[in-house]
C-alpha positions in Angstrom: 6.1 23.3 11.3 5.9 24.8 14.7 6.8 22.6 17.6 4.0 20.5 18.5 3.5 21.7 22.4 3.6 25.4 21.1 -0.3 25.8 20.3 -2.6 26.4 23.0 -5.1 24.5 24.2 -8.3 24.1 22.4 -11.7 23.8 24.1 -12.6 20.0 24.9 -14.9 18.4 22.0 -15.5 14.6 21.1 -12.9 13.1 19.0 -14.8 12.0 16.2 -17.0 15.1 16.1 -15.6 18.3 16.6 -18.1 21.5 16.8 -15.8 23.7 13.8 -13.2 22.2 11.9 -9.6 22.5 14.1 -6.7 25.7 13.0 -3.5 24.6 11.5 -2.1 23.3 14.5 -4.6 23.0 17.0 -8.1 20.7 16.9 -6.9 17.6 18.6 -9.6 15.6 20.9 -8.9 15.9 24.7 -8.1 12.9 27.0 -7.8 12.3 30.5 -4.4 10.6 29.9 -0.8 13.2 29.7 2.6 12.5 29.1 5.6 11.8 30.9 6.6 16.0 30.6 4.0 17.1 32.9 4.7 18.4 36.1 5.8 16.2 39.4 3.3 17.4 42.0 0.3 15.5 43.4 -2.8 16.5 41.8 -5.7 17.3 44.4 -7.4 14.2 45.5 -6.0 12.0 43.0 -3.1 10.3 45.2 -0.5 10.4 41.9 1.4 12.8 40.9 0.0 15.6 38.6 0.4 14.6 34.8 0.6 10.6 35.8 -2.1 9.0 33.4 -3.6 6.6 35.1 -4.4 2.9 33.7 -7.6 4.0 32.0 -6.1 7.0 30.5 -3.2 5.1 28.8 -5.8 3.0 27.7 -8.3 6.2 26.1 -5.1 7.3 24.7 -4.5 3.9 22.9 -7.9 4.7 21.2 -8.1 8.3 20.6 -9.2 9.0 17.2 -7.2 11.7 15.0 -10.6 14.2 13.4 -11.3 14.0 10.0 -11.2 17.8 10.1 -7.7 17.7 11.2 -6.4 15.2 8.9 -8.2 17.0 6.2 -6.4 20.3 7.3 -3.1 18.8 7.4 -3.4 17.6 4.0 0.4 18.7 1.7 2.0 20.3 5.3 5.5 19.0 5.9 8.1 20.2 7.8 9.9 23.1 6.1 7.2 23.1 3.0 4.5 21.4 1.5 3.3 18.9 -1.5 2.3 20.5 -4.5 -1.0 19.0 -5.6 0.0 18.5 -9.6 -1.8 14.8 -9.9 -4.9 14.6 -12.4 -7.2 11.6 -12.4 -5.6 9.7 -15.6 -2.0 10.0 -13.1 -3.7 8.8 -10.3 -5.0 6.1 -12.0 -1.7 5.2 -13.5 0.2 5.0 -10.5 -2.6 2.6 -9.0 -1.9 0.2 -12.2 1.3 0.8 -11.9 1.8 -0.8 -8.5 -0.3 -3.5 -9.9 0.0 -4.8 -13.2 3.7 -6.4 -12.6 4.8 -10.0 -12.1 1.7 -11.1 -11.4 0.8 -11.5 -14.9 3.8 -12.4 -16.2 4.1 -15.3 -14.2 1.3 -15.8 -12.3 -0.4 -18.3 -14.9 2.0 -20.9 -14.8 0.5 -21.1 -11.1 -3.3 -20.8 -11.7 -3.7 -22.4 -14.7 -3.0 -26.0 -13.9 -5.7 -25.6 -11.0 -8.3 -23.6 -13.4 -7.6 -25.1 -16.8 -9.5 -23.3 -19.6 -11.2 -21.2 -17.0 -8.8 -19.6 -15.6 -9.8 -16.2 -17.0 -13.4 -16.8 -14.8 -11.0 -17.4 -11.5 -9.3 -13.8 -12.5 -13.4 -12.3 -12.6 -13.4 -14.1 -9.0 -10.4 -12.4 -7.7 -11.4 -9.4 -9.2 -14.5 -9.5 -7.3 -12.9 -10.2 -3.8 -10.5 -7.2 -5.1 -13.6 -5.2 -5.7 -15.2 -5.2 -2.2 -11.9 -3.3 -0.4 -11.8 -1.5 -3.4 -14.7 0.3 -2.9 -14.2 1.0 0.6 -10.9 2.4 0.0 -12.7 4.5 -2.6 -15.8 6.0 -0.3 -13.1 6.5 2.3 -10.4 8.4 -0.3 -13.2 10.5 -1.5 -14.0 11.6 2.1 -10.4 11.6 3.6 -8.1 12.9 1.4 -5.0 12.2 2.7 -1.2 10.5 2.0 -1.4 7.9 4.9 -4.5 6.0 2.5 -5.2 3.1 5.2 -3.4 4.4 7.9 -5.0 7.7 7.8 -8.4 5.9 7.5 -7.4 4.0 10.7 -6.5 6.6 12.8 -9.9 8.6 11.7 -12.0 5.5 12.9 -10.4 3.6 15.3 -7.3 5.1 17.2 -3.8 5.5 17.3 -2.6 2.2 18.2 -4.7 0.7 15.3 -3.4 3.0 13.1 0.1 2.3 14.1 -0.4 -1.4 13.6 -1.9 -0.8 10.1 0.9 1.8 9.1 3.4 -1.2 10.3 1.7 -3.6 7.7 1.9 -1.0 4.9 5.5 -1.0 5.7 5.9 -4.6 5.0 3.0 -4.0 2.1 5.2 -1.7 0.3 8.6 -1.3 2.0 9.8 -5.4 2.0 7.5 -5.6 -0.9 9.6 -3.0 -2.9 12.8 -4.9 -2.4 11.3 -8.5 -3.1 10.3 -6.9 -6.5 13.3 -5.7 -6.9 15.1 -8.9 -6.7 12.2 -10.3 -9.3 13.7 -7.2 -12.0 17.0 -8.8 -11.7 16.0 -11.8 -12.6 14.0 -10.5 -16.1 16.7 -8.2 -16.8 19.8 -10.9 -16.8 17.1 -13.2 -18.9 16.5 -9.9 -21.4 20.2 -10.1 -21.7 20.8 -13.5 -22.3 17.9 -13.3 -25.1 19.6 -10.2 -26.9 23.3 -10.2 -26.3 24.0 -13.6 -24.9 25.0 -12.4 -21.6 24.2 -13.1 -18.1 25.3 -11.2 -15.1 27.4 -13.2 -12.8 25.6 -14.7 -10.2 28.3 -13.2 -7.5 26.6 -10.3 -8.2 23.2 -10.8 -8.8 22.4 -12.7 -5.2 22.9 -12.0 -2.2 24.5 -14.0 0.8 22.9 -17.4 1.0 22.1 -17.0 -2.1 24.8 -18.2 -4.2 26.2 -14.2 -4.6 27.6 -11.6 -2.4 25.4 -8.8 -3.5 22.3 -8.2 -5.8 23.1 -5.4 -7.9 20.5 -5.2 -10.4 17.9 -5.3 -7.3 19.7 -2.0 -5.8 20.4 -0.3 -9.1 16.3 -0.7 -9.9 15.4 1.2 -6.7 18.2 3.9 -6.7 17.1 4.6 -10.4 13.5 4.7 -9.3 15.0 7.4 -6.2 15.9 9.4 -8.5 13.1 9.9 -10.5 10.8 10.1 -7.6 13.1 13.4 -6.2 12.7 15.3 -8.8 8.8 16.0 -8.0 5.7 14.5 -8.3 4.3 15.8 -11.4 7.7 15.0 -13.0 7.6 11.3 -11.3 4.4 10.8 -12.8 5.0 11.4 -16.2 7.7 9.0 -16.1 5.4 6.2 -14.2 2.5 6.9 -16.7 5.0 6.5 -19.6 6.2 3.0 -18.1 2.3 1.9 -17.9 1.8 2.5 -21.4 4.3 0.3 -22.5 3.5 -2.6 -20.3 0.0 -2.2 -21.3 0.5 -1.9 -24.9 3.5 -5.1 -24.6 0.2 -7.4 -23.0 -2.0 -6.2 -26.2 0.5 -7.0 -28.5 0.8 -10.3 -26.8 -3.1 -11.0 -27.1 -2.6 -9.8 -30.8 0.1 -12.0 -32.0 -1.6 -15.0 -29.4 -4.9 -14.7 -31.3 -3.7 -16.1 -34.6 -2.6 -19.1 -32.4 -6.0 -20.4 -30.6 -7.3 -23.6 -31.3 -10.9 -23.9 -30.1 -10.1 -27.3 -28.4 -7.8 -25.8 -25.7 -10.9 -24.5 -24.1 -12.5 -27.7 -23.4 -12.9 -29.4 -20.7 -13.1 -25.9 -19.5 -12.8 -26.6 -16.0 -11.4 -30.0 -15.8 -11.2 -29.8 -11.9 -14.9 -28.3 -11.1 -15.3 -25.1 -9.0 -12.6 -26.1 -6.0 -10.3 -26.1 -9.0 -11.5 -22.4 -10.2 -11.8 -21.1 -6.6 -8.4 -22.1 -5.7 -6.7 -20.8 -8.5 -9.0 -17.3 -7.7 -7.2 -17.5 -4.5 -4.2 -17.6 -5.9 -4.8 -14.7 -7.9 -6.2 -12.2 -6.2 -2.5 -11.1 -5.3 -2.2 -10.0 -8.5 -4.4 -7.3 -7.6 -2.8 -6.2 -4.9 -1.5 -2.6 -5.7 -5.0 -0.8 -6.5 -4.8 1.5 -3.4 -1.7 2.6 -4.1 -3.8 5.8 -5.6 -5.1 6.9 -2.1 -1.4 7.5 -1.1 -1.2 10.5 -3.6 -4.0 12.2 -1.6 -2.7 15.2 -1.0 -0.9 15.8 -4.4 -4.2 15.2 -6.4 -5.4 18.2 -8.4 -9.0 17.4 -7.4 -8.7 14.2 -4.6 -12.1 13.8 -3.5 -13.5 14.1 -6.9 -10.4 11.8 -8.7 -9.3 9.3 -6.1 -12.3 6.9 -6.3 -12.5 7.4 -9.5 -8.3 6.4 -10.3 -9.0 3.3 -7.5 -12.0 2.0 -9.5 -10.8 2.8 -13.2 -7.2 0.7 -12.3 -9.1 -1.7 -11.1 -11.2 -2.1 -13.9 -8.4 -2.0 -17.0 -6.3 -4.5 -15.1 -9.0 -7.1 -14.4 -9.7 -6.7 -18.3 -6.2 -7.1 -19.1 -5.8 -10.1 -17.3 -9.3 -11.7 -18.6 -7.5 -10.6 -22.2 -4.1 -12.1 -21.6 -5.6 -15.8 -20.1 -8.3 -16.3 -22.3 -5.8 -15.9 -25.1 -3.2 -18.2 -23.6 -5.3 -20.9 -22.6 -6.4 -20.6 -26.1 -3.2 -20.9 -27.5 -1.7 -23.2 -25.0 -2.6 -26.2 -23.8 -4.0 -25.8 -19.8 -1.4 -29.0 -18.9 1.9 -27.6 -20.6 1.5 -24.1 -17.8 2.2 -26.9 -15.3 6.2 -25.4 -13.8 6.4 -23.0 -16.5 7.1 -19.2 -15.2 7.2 -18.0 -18.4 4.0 -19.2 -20.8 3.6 -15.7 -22.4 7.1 -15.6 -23.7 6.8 -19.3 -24.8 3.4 -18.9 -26.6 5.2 -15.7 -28.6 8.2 -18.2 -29.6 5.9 -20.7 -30.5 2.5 -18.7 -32.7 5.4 -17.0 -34.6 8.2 -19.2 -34.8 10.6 -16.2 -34.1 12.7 -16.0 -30.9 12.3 -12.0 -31.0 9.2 -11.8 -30.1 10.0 -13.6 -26.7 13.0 -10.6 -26.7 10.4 -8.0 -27.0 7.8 -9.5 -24.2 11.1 -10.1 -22.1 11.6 -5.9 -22.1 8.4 -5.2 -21.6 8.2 -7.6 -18.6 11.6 -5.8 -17.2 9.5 -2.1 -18.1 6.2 -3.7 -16.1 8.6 -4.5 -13.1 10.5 -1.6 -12.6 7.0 0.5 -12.8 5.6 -1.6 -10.2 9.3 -1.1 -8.0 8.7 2.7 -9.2 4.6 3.2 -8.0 5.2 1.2 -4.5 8.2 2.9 -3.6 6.4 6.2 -4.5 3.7 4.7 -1.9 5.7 4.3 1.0 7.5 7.3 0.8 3.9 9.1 1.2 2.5 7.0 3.7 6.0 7.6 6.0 5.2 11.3 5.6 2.0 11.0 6.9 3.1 9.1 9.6 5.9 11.5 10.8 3.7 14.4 10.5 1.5 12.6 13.6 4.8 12.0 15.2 4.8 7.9 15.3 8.1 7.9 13.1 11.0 10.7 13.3 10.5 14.3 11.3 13.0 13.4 9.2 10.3 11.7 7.1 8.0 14.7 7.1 10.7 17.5 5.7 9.5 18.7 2.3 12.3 20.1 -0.2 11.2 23.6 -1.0 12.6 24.0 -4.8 10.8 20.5 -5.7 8.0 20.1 -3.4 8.8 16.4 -2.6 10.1 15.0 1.0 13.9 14.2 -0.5 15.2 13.0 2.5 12.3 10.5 3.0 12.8 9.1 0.0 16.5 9.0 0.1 16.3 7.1 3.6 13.6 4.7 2.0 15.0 3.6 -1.1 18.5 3.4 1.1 16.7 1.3 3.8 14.4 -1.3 0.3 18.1 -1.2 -1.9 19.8 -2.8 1.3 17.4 -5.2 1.7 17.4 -6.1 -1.6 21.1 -6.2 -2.4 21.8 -8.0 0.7 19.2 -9.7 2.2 17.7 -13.2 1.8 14.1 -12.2 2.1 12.6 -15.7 2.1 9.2 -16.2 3.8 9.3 -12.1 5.1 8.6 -11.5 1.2 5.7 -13.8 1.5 4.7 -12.4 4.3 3.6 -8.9 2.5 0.7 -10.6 1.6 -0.6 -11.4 4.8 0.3 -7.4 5.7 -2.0 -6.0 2.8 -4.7 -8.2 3.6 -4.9 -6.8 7.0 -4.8 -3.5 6.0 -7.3 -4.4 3.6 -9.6 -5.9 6.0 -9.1 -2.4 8.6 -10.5 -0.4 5.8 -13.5 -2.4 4.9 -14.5 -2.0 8.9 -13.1 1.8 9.0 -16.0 2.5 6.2 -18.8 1.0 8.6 -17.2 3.0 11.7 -17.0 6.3 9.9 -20.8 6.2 8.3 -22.2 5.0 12.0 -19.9 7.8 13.7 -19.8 10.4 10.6 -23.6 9.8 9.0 -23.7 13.5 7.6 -20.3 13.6 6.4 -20.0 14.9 2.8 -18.6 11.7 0.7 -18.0 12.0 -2.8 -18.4 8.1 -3.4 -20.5 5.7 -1.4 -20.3 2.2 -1.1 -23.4 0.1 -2.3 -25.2 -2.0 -0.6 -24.0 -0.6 2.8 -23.2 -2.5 5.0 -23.2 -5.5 2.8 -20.3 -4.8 0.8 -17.7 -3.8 3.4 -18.7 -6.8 5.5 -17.9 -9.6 2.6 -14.8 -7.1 1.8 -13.9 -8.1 5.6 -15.1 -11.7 5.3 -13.2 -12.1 2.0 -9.9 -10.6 3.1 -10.0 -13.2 6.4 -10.4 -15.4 4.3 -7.9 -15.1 2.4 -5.8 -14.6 5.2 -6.7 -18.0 7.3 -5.7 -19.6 3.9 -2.1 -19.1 4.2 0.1 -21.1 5.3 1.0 -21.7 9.0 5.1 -20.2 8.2 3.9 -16.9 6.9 1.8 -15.9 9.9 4.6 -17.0 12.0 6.8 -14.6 10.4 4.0 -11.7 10.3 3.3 -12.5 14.2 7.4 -11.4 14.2 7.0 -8.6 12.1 4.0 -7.3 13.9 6.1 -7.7 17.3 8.5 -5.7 16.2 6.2 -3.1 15.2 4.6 -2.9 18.7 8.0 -2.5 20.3 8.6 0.4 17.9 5.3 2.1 18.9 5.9 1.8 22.9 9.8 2.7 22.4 9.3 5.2 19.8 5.7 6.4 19.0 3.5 6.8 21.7 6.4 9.0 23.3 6.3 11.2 20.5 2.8 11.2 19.0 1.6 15.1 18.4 -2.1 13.8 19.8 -0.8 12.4 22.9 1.2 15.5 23.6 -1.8 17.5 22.9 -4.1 15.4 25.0 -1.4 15.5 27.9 -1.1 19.7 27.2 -5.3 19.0 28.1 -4.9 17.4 31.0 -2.2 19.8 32.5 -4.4 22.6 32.0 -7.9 20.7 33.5 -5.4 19.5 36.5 -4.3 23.5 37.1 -8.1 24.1 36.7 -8.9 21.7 39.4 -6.1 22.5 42.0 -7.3 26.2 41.5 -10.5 25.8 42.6 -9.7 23.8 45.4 -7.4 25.8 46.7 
């Protein structure tokens, strides 16, 4: 890619609204803001020197919106090559389940059963539902902006840079920290699959890290690096492998519901909500993280076959086979399990198996499909951030090293080497603690950005061609908003200290590293250089 102060100036237009969609490297919006590289003279009648934005322009520049059109233009261009769109719908949809349909099930019932009882499967509608609002903002805006950066991108279309930059931040922690905590969670299934089969377990020196009781978590590391180097060998490629990993946690949950069926006893379902609706509602709460993941599809924008048709499409089909799954999966346990005997127990499924069929293999077999289920879930997120990073470099917030596309496989190699290098550290040697929790917090933000960038981009864009559109406008995206703070107030007072951290850290990133380099504020700054010479001229 050209340097980004190579292209000349284009004529001044509205940010949001440009008259003709932008060329390949020209079409950002004009400010009256400029960059530090501008030239040291006093501009005429301004009392600073030429270049020097003043408060009000640093402020505009905060704010400026990146076009649709240029977004859209950009779509698959890295630095020394592009994506190759090789993605159909049924891969897009995988990947989105893929990031989804992971420990949550395995291990979230033990949680939100004791809260729900019997109903538990109507608390997993209810999180479903809150799931469904954001979902079908992120669809209407996939199928109109189809682009890597998903929320990011979305945010930087609607409501400027420095939101965008806070939202890419809490996709880091989304995916990035997520990806490592995950990680860990594989170890942990993985020492238990060998315990069940061989009798083994893998030292603990080895398996934790520092404070931990271990030195390093091995598993956790070899998890990610495996998923690395699947993931560089191109995306069609990757996506085979990810859509082979969904089958088999998808058909490991049938067989569960098959073998559970023959062990339901009709009184299991009664009371069926022995602690009334708070009960129900705060076990939905509790499970709406297990849904977390369905917008991993809008990352693979610009590798889609046919995005704007498939995108909205993958979000809402994931979303529709895991809610089913997991309405399968409880109504079956509950059935076949007692609602007080989830109470502590993080592994029901594999203790309902044991206990239908008498037969300690079956708990095996659920025990490798739960370490399969994980690793596709470490697989899809790291996949995520890899794409969202590229994005991200391309506007300059993050160095070009994350933009550079390998030729030969059409992937950006050295992006995901530094990624999985940067999540396998973490993992292997880092306590994540309460930063782990904290990626809930992240998504829900990012969440609640998107449900407000669908209301900007209809008031600002009202003729734009969309190839999904949210019902009920603006109904839906407000209760997607609503829900997500919601959610978010619930937490508790520890994990939005720690996000407060995180997001600090973020912000010093962006005034250190970002704004200096963004490819829209050096444009805007290339604008104002040219007006100021403009101005000086005709004074003179």
């Amino acid at each position: 890619m050209p340097p980004e102060h190579s292209a000349a100036p284009p004529t001044a237009q509205p940010a949001s609204e440009p008259s003709s969609p932008p060329g390949p490297q020209t079409g950002f919006a004009p400010a009256t803001g400029s960059t530090s590289g501008s030239a040291p003279a006093t501009a005429p009648g301004t009392g600073r020197a030429r270049g020097q934005a003043p408060a009000s322009g640093r402020r505009s520049r905060l704010l400026r919106r990146k076009p649709v059109e240029r977004l859209i233009a950009e779509g698959g261009q890295g630095e020394g090559g592009a994506l190759r769109r090789s993605l159909s719908m049924w891969q897009l949809t995988t990947i989105s389940i893929g990031a989804t349909l992971g420990t949550g099930i395995f291990v979230v019932l033990g949680e939100a059963t004791p809260l729900a009882g019997p109903a538990v499967a109507i608390s997993f509608v209810l999180a479903g539902l809150t799931a469904l609002f954001s979902a079908l903002s992120y669809a209407e805006l996939a199928g109109s902006i189809p682009v890597s950066g998903s929320s990011y991108s979305y945010a930087y279309a609607t409501m400027g840079e420095l939101v965008a930059w806070i939202c890419g931040w809490c996709l880091v922690l989304e995916y990035g920290i997520s990806v490592a905590a995950v990680a860990v969670g594989w170890g942990q299934y993985l020492d238990e699959l060998l315990a069940g089969t061989i009798g083994v377990t893998i030292p603990a020196a080895v398996s934790a890290p520092l404070g931990e009781g271990g030195f390093v978590n091995l598993p956790a590391l070899a998890v990610i690096l495996l998923a690395m180097v699947f993931l560089m060998g191109g995306a069609k490629e990757s996506a085979r492998i990810n859509t082979t990993m969904v089958v088999i946690k998808i058909v490991t949950l049938l067989l569960f519901c098959g073998i559970g069926f023959f062990g339901i006893q009709a009184g299991n379902y009664a009371p069926l909500a022995p602690l009334g609706a708070t009960g129900v509602s705060a076990a939905a709460a509790t499970l709406f993280f297990s849904y977390i993941g369905f917008d991993a599809a809008s990352t693979a924008g610009e590798e889609a076959k046919n995005p704007k048709r498939d995108l909205p499409r993958a979000i809402m089909l994931s979303l529709l086979i895991v809610t089913v799954l997991y309405c399968l999966v409880a109504l079956v346990a509950v059935g076949a399990m007692p609602w007080q005997d989830f109470e502590g127990t993080d592994a029901a499924l594999a203790q309902i198996m044991k206990d239908v069929t008498g037969i300690g293999l079956w708990s095996v077999v659920l025990a490798a499909g739960a370490v399969v289920a994980i690793a596709s879930v470490v697989f899809a997120v790291l996949y995520g951030q890899t794409r969202i990073l590229f994005a991200m470099s391309r506007d300059g917030l993050v160095p070009q090293v994350f933009a550079k596309v390998n030729q030969r496989t059409g992937t950006p190699r050295a992006n995901t080497l530094l990624v999985s290098a940067f999540c396998g550290t973490l993992a292997a040697t880092v306590p994540l603690g309460e930063l782990a929790n904290a990626t809930s917090i992240g998504t829900l933000f990012a969440f609640a950005l998107v449900n407000v960038a669908v209301i900007v981009l209809r008031r600002t864009r009202p003729t734009m061609n969309r190839t999904f559109r949210v019902a009920l406008f603006p109904l839906t995206p407000l209760l997607g908003f609503g829900f997500c703070v919601w959610m978010m107030v619930s937490l508790p007072a520890v994990t939005w200290a720690v996000f407060g951290a995180w997001m600090a850290v973020g912000l010093a990133c962006y005034f250190l590293y970002g704004i200096r380099h963004s490819r829209l504020t050096a444009r805007l700054g290339a604008d104002e250089a040219v007006a100021e010479r403009a101005n000086g001229a005709r004074s003179g």
